[in-house]
N, C-alpha and C positions, 0 to 999 in steps of 0.2 A: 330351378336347378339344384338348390339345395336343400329340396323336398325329394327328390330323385337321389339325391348320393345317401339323402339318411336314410331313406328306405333301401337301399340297396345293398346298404352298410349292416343296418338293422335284421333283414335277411339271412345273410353273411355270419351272423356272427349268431343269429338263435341258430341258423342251422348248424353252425360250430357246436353252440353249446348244447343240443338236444344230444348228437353224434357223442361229444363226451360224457353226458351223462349215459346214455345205453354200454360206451366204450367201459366205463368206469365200474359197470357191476361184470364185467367177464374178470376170469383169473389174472391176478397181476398188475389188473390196470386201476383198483381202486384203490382209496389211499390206506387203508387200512388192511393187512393181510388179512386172507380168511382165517377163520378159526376152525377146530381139528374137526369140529361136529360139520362142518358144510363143505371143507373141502382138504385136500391130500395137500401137507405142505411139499413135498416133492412137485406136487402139479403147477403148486404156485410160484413154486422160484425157476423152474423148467417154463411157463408162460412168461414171466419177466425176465425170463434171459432174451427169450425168444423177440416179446416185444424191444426191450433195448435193441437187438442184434437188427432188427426192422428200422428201429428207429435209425440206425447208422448209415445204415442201406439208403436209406433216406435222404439222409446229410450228402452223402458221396454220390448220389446219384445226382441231389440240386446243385452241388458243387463241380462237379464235370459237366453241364448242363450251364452252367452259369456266362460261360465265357461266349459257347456258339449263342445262346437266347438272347446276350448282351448285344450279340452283333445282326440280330437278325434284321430283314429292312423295314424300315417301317416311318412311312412319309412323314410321320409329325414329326421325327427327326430329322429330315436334311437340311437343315442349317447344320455348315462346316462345325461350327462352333461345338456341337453333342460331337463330334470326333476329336479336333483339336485341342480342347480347355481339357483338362483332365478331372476338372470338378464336374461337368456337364455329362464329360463321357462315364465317368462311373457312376454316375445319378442314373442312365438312359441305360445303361447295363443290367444298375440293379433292379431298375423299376420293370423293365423286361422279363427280365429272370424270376422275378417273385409274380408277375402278373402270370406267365408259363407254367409258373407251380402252382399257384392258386387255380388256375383254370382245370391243370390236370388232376389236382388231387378234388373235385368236384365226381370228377370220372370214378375215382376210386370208396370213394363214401357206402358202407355198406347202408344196408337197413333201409332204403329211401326208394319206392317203387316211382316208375319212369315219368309222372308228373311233378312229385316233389323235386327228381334231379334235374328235368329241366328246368322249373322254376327257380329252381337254384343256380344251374348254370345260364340262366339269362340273368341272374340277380348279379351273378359275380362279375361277369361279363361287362355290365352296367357299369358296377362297382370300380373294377381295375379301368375300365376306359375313362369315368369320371377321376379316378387318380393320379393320371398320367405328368408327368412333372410340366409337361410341354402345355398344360391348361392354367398355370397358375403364371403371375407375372414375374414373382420374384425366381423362380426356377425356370425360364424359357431365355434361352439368352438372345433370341431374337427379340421379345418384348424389350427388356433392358436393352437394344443398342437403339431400339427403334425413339425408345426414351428420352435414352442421353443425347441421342441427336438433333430430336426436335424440343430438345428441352424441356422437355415435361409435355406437350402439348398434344402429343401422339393419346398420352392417358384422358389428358380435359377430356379428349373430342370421344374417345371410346367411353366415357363416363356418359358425354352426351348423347352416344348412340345406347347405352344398357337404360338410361331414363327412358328415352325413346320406346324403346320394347315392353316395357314394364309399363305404361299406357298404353299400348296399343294390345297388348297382353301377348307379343307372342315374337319368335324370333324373326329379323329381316336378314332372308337369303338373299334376295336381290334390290336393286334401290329403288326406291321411288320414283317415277315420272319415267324409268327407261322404258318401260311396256302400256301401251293401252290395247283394248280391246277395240278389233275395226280401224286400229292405226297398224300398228306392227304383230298383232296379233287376231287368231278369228276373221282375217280377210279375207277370203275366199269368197267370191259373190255369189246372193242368194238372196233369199223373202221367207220372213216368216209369214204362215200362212193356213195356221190354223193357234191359237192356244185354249187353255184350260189354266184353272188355278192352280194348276200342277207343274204345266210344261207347257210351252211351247215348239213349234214344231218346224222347223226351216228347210224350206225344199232350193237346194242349190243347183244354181244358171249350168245349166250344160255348156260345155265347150268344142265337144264337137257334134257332125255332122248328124250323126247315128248314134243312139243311144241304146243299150242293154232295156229290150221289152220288159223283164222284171225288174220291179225296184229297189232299191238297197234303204231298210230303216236300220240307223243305228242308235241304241241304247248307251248313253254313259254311265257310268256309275255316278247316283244323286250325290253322293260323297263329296266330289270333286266335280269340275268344271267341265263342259262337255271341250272344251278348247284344245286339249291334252290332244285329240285329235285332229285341232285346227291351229298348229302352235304358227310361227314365222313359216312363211310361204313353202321354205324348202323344207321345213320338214310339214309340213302338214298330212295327213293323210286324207284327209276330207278331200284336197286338193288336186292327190296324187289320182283317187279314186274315180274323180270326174274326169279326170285327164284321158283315162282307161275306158270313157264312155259309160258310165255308170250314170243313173237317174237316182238320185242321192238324197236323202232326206236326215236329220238328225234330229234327235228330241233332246230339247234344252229343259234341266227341270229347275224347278223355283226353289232358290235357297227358303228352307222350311220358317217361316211366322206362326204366329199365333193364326192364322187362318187360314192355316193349312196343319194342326200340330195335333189333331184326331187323324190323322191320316194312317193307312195300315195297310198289309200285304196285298190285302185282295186291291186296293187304291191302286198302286204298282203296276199289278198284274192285269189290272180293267186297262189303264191307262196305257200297257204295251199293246193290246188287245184293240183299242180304239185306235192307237195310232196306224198301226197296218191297217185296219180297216181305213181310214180315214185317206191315206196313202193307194189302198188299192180302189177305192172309189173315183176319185179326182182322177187318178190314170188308165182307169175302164179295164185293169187286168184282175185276174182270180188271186192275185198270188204273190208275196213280196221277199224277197229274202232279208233276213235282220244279223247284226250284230249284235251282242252283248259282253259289254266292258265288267269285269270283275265283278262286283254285286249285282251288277243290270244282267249279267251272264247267269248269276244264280237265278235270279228271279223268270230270268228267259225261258229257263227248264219248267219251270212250274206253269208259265205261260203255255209254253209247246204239252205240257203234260195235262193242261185243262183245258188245249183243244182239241187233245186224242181223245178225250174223256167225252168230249163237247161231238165227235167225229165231221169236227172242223179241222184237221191238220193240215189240210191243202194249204190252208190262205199262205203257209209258211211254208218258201220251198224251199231254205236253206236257212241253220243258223251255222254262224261262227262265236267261238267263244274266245274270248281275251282274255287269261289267267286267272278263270272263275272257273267254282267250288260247287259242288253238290254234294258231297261226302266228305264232312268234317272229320273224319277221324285224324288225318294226320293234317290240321291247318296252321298246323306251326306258329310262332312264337306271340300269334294275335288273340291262340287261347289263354295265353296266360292272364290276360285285361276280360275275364269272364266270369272271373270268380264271383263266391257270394257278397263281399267285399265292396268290389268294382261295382256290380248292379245294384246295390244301393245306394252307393254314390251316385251314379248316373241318375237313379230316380231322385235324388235330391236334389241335382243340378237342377232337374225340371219340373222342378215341383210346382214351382212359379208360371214361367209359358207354358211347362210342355214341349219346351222346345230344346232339343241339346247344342248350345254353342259350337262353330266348326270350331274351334280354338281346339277345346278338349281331346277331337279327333286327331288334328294335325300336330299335337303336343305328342299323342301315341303313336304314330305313324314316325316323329322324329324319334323316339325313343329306339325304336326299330333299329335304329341307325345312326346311335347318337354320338360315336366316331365324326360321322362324315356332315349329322343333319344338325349337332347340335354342339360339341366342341369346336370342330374349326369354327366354327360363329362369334363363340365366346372369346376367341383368341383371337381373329381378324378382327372384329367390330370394337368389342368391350377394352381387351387390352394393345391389341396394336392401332386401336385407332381408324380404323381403316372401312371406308364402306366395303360391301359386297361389291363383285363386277357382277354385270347384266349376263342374267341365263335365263330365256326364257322359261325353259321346265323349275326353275327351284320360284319363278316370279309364280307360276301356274299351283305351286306345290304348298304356296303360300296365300292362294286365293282362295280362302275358305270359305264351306259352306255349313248352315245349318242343318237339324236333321229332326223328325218330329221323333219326338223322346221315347213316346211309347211303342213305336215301330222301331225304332230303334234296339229295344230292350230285348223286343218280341222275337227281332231276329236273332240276335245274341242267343238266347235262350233255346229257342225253337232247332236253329241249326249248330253254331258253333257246342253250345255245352248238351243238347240232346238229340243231333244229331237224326233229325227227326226225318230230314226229305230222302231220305234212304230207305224206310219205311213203307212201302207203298198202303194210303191211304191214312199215312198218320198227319197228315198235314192237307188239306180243304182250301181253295180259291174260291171265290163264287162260287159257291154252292156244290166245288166238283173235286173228288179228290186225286190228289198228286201221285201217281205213279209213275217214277224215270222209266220204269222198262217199258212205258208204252211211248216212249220216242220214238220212231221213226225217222226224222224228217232228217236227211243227209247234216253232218258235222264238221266241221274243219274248228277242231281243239286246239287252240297255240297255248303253251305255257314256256316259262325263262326259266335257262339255269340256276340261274340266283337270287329266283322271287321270294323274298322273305314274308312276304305278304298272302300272298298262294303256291306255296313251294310246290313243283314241277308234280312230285309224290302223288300229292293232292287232288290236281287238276288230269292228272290221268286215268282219277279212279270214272270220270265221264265217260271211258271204254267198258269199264266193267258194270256199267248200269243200262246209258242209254244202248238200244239196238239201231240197226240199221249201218247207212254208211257212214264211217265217220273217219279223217285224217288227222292226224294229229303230230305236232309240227313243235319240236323242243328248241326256243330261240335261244340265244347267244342273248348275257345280260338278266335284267330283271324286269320286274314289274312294271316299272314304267320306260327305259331305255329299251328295254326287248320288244316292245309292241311298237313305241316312236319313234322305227328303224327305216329311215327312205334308202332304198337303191342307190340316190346321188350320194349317200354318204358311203359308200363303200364300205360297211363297218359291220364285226360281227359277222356270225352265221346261224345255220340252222338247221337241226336234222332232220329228216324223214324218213319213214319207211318205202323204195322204192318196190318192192312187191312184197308180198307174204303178211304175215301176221306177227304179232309179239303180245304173250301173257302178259307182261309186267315191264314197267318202264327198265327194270333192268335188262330184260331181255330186247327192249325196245333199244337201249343205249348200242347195245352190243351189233344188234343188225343193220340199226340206222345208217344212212348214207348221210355226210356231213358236207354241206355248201357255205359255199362261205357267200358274204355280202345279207342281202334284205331278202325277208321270206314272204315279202310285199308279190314279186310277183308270182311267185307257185300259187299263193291265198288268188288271183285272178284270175290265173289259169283255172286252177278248178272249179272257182264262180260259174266262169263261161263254159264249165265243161256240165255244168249243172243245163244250163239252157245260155244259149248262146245269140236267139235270135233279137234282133235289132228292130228298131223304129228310126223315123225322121226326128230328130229332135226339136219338134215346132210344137205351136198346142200346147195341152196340157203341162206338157214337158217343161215347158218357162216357165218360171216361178212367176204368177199371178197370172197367166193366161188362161187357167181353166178355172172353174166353178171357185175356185179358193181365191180372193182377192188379195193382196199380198195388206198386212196389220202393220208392219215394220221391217225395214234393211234387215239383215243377218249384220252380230251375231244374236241380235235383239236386246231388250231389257233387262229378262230371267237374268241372265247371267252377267249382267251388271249390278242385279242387287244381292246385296250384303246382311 
């Protein structure tokens, strides 16, 4: 944490000082007036009027400004006390008000083309949320009452929990022993029933009568946990899916070792490639439809683009994509961890396995969000003493995986910083090169309002590449809450387009028809409108009844190791 505030700090203030040095050779602003040979003194006391008269504008603007920013809402103040103590309330005013101007005069910085200024304005962002008075003990007056009341002992126990994390190297969202996997989590019954030293593959128990003749494969992103899908029963989607009559399959991957840590795109992409097959063999039909979750959605494209290449694109009669990317140009605040910088750090990390720790990932992923993923942490656990309550998702958000280093880098590079799968043929699978325009095979695109991870922008450039049918469906929420949205939760909505077309997600915002609740079931209705015919669900259909013996119960091993 206090690698994060000095670098965000340090940031902060070179880009101050660069800004003044360039400020400091225009008229009036250096400290030295010009002399007669380089410039008009009329010119020079006409710009230092001008700039003083700026700088007042300045004053009076943050000063009429100060009073509404002081009161604006903002939850790591509601304890009464930031209103009632007059020391607390002018603390939570002025830290407001200076964080509003520092954010805004980020916008106003001349000289800094549109990389620099985001980097900037995520650096400050960092910076003022690391500042906040509400993080530190002696300035929270909930800390201080929590203190005096249990008499110091509220601190012992959050000193015990900041040890805690610092061996284990990483924050606890949720406690310990509230979640296992196959108890309260990943229970939806099933059989693994094929693996590799990659993945494993679990084909889950039908529950009803009749089952959808095409199979559903879904890809997680290797990143994280395939569970995200199969969290607590109600929300599961894994769950909800077989409920609908779906013939269901998931691919569980191997948090990365050393004997998996040469691993590389085309691995991935054979491995999506085998699993349909594998899937469409066992159930004697041509044809499967697949998911892909966020990376597994990238990579899905490349798949479906080295079977049109392949003029195998049948085996695939449908993908869905989950808030995944083919067209990096706008992939938001994840390019800034891309630098030249960043990647050689990473190749240090792994210098050794080969292998990039999940730690490092889930360290960036909280930064993202370090309001919500990494402050109240600091303050509930460290200084108020207090464990997390049980949430599943922040339990799942904290079961990390590893990643094999040099694939790792390769995608970084390849897509986020050169943006290469846009290219058609600048990027090669097996032997076959990548062209999105030769997609065809029908698309249902979800992406979240407020995915900072694949911002909406992003995910819609999938229209302006892939061809054929494709729906595209903007959820209520982000990244992960916009996708692990059930119907029983009443929560959230979702737009579509009910007829016609739209160029641009703006024009898409504007036409869209807005539903409110889970976009769970529109996504099965147009499964079934894809192919809709049915089988008995006996035979192959049970997990281990056909040619595949079942290896292990769902959710398997994969995703129990660490």
């Amino acid at each position: 944490m206090a690698q994060i505030m000095g670098k965000a700090q340090q940031a902060w203030m070179k880009a101050w000082a660069e800004q003044f040095n360039e400020s400091a050779k225009a008229p009036g602003l250096g400290a030295v007036p010009p002399t007669a040979a380089d410039a008009d003194p009329m010119e020079w006391m006409q710009a230092g009027a001008q700039a003083w008269a700026k700088g007042l504008d300045a004053w009076r603007d943050m000063l009429s400004d100060y009073e509404a920013a002081g009161q604006a809402k903002d939850r790591r103040f509601a304890d009464p006390q930031w209103e009632e103590n007059p020391a607390f309330a002018a603390m939570k005013a002025h830290y407001l008000a200076l964080s509003k101007g520092m954010l805004e005069t980020v916008e106003k910085i001349e000289g800094l083309d549109e990389e620099q200024r985001e980097q900037l304005r995520f650096s400050t962002r960092e910076f003022v949320d690391a500042m906040s008075p509400a993080n530190f003990p002696l300035t929270n007056p909930q800390v201080i009452a929590e203190a005096v009341e249990t008499q110091g002992e509220s601190l012992a126990h959050g000193m015990a929990n900041l040890l805690g994390d610092i061996a284990k190297g990483q924050i606890t969202q949720s406690p310990e022993g509230a979640f296992e996997l196959g108890r309260n989590l990943a229970t939806t019954p099933g059989k693994v029933v094929f693996e590799t030293p990659l993945y494993q593959l679990i084909h889950y128990a039908p529950t009803t009568e009749k089952v959808l003749k095409t199979p559903l494969v879904i890809f997680p992103p290797w990143i994280n946990r395939f569970y995200i899908l199969d969290l607590t029963p109600e929300k599961s989607f894994v769950r909800w899916a077989v409920e609908q009559g779906v013939s269901l399959f998931m691919v569980s991957w191997k948090s990365a070792d050393e004997s998996i840590a040469d691993i590389t795109m085309d691995d991935y992409v054979g491995a999506q490639e085998e699993a349909i097959d594998v899937v469409c063999d066992l159930l004697e039909v041509k044809q499967a439809h697949t998911i892909g979750y966020c990376v597994a959605g990238s990579v899905l494209a490349m798949t479906l683009a080295m079977l049109a290449a392949k003029g195998e694109a049948d085996k695939v009669a449908s993908a869905t994509l989950f808030t995944a990317q083919i067209d990096f140009s706008e992939a938001g605040d994840l390019q800034l961890f891309t630098g030249d910088d960043t990647m050689a750090t990473l190749e240090q990390l792994t210098a050794d396995t080969g292998v990039l720790d999940g730690r490092v990932l889930a360290a960036t992923f909280n930064m993202l969000r370090g309001r919500d993923l990494v402050w109240s942490y600091v303050v509930n656990n460290y200084w108020m003493g207090k464990d997390p309550r049980p949430f599943d998702l922040l339990h799942w958000n904290g079961d990390v995986t590893n990643l094999p280093g040099a694939w790792h880098r390769d995608y970084l590079d390849r897509l986020y910083r050169k943006n290469l799968m846009v290219e058609p043929g600048a990027i090669s699978v097996l032997g076959h090169p990548v062209d999105l325009t030769a997609i065809e095979t029908p698309l249902y695109i979800q992406a979240g309002e407020q995915d900072h991870i694949a911002p909406a922008a992003s995910v819609w450039k999938w229209m302006d590449h892939a061809r054929g049918e494709k729906r595209f469906v903007l959820a209520g929420s982000g990244h992960i809450a916009g996708v692990v949205n059930p119907p029983s939760a009443k929560k959230y909505h979702y737009s579509v387009l009910e007829k016609g077309e739209a160029g641009s997600l703006e024009e898409f915002r504007e036409k869209a028809t807005r539903r409110e609740g889970s976009w769970w079931p529109d996504w099965i209705e147009w499964l079934k409108g894809i192919d809709d015919e049915t089988v008995d669900a006996k035979g192959a259909r049970v997990p281990g009844k056909g040619k595949l013996k079942p290896i292990e119960d769902a959710p398997g091993r994969y995703v129990k190791t660490r």
